[in-house]
N, C-alpha and C positions, 0 to 999 in steps of 0.2 A: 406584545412580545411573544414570540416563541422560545419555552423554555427543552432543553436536551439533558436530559440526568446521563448518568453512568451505566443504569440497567440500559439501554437503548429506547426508553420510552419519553412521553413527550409529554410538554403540558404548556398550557396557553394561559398570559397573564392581557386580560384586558377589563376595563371598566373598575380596576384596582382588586379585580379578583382572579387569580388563580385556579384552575381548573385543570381537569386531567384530560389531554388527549388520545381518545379511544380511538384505535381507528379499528372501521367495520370490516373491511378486506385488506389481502396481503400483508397483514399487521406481522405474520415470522417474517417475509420479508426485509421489512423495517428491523426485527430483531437481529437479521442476522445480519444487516450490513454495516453494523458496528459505524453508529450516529457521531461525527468528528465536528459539526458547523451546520447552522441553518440560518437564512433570510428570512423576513417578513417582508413578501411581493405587495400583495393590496389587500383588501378585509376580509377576503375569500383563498386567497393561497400563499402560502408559504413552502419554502423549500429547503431539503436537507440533505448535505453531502452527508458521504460516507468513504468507508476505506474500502467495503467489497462490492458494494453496490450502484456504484454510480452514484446521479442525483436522482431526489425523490421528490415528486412536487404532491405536496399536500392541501384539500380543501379543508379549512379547518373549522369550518362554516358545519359541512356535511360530515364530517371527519370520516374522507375517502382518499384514499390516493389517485390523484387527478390522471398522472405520467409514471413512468419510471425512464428516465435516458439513462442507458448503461450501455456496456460492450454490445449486446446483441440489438438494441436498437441505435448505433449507429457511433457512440462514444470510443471514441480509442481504448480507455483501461476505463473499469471499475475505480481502478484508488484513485480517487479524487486529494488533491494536495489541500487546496483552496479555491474559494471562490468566492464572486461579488456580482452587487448589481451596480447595471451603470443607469445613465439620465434617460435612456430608453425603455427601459422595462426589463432590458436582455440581463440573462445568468453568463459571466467568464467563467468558467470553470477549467483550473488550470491542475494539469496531469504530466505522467509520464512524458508524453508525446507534443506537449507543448500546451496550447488554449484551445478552447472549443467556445462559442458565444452560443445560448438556447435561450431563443424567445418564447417563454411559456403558452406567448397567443396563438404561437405559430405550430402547424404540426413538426414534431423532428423526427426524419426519415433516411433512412441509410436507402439511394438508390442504385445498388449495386446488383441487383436481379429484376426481372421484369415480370407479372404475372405470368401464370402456365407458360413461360418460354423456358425449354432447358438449356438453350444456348447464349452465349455471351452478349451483353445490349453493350456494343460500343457507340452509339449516336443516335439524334434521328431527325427529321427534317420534315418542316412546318410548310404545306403547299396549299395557299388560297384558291377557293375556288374561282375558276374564268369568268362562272356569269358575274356578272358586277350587282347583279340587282339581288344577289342576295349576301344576305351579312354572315351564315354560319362558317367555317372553317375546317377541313379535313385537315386530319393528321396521317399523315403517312413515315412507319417506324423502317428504319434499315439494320439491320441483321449479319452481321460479320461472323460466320463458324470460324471456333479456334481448333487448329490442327488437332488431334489427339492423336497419344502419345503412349502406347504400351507400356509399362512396365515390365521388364524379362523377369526378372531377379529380384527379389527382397531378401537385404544383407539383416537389419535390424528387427525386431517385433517390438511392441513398446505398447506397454499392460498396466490401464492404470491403479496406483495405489486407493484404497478406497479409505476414505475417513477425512482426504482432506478438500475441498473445495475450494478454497482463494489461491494467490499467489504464494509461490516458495521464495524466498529469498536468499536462503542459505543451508548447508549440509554442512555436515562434518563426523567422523567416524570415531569411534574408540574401539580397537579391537574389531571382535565380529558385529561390535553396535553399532549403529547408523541414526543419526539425529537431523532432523530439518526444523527450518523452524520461519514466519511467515504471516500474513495477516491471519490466517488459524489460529497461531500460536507457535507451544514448540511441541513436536511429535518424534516419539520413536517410531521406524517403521521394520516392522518383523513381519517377513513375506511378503507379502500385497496386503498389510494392513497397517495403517498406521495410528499408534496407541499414543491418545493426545499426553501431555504431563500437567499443560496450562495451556491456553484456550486462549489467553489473551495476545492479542497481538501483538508484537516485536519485532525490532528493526534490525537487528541481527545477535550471536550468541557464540560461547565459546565454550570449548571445555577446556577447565583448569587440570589437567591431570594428576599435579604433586598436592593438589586439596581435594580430591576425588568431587569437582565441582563443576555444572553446567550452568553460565552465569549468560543472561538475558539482558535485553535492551528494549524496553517497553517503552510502547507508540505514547505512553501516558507521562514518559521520560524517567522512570523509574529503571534500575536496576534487581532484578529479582535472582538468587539462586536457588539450584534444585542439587542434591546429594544426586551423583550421582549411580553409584553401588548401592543402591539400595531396590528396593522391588517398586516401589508407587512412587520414585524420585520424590523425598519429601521437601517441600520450600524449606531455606534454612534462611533467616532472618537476620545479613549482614549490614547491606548497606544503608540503611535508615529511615531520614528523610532528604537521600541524596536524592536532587534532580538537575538533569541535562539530558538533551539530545545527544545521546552516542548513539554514532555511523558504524563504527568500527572495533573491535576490540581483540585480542590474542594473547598469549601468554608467552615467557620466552626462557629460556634454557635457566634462568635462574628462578623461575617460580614467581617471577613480576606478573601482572595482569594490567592490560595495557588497554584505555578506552579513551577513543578518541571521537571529541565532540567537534564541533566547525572552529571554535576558538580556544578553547585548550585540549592540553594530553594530562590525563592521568594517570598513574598507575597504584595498583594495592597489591599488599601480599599478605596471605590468608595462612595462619594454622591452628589447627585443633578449633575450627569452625569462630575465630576470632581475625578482625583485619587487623595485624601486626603492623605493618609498616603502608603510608602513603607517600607520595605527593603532587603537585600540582603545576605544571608547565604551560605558559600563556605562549600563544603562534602567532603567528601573521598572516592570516587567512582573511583581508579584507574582503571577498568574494563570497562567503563562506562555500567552498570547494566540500565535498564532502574527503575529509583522510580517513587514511589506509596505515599499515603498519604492518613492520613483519622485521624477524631477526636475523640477522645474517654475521655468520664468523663472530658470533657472541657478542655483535654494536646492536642496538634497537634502531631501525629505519622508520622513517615517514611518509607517504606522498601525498600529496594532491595537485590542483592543477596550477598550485604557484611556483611549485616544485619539489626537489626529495632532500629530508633534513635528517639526521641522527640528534640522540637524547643520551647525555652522560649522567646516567642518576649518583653516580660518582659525585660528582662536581655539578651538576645542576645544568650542565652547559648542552645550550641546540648549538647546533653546526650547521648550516647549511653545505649540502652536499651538490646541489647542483640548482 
């Protein structure tokens, strides 16, 4: 068995013992691409998604990293969702962009450039030799130039922030503050720097403004808040032992906080750093559609792709709106 702790390190249970897996190279690698699911292939590799790295194929024999398939060798995204093996040998690894299948035996190669050619490989064509009496084979490649194309004018410049590495998945502003938040974590960014708060990654985040609060939606399915008036945003310690998957959350003109998982909505309201008031509304999201929310002329709205509902915390009652 391949085992996956929390710190992103590994360790291997075979022959009813436990062991720690070291690996001898790219081992920050592995640490930073925050370990989510791993296979056991056959008695010499095993493999490990992740959220920023792609997959990892590991000899656990040698304890080396065999592969890495990620964005730059030929993988659509790093964030890996899920993944499995089938009766072949092959890794499905399902992403953003839909499935990718990676036979570990086989090499995996993005052939979209061609050695030392700086021009574009649209094809190329397999011609046998005439004489008959011999068996080798000439390849002959064909070469299409793509027009180029000047640029006059450059309307934007675009300068990156440094601190953060993975995907963004959300901003939001307070004031002259600026917050993102993303498989990094969540970050303020002042200037071209962006100053982490927490490190861990989150699926998206809000801020409460009538609790001076910026409240999280952690990949681990936890809920976490940070103060936000304060110098080092300190964690403030409401939600519990709550767990769900919340997609979505917002606050709305009356100081509700709204988070939305694939099968319910909930909402809580926070004062003097205690949750005052909840509660908890079941949907009909047989698909699980990811919802969204947001307030309009003081009703709280919903969508997703079943359709859009409002929420009478009044009376308890969904609507469906369309």
């Amino acid at each position: 068995y391949l085992i996956g702790l929390v710190n992103n390190t590994l360790k291997v249970c075979e022959d009813n013992k436990i062991v720690n897996l070291e690996i001898k190279d790219d081992e920050e690698y592995l640490q930073n691409s925050e370990i989510i699911d791993g296979i056991w292939i056959n008695d010499t590799l095993s493999a490990v998604a992740t959220l920023k790295g792609g997959v990892i194929f590991i000899n656990h024999r040698t304890k080396s990293i065999e592969q890495i398939v990620n964005y730059q060798s030929g993988l659509p995204d790093n964030e890996v969702f899920a993944f499995a093996k089938d009766s072949n040998g092959g890794i499905w690894v399902a992403h953003s962009a839909g499935f990718t299948r990676i036979s570990p035996n086989l090499p995996f190669r993005s052939f979209n450039k061609y050695p030392k050619k700086s021009k574009g490989l649209f094809g190329f064509l397999k011609k046998d030799n005439a004489d008959p009496t011999k068996t080798e084979t000439s390849t002959k490649t064909v070469f299409r130039s793509r027009t180029k194309r000047e640029l006059k004018t450059i309307t934007y410049q675009y300068t990156r922030v440094e601190g953060i590495a993975s995907k963004v998945f959300h901003f939001m502003s307070n004031g002259n503050q600026l917050f993102c938040g993303g498989l990094d974590g969540l970050y303020q960014i002042e200037e071209l720097q962006a100053v982490p708060i927490s490190k861990e990654p989150i699926h998206t985040f809000t801020i409460a403004r009538r609790s001076n609060k910026i409240i999280t939606a952690t990949y681990s399915n936890q809920i976490k808040t940070f103060q936000l008036n304060s110098p080092e945003h300190e964690e403030v310690y409401l939600f519990g032992d709550f767990r769900d998957q919340i997609q979505y959350m917002f606050e709305d003109s009356k100081g509700r906080i709204w988070l939305c998982s694939t099968d319910e909505i909930y909402y809580v309201t926070i004062s003097n750093n205690e949750i005052i008031n909840t509660d908890t509304y079941k949907i009909n999201n047989p698909y699980y559609f990811n919802t969204f929310g947001a307030e309009k002329d003081g009703k709280d709205f919903f969508v997703n792709e079943s359709g859009i509902f409002s929420i009478d915390p009044t009376n308890g009652k969904i609507t469906d709106v369309d």
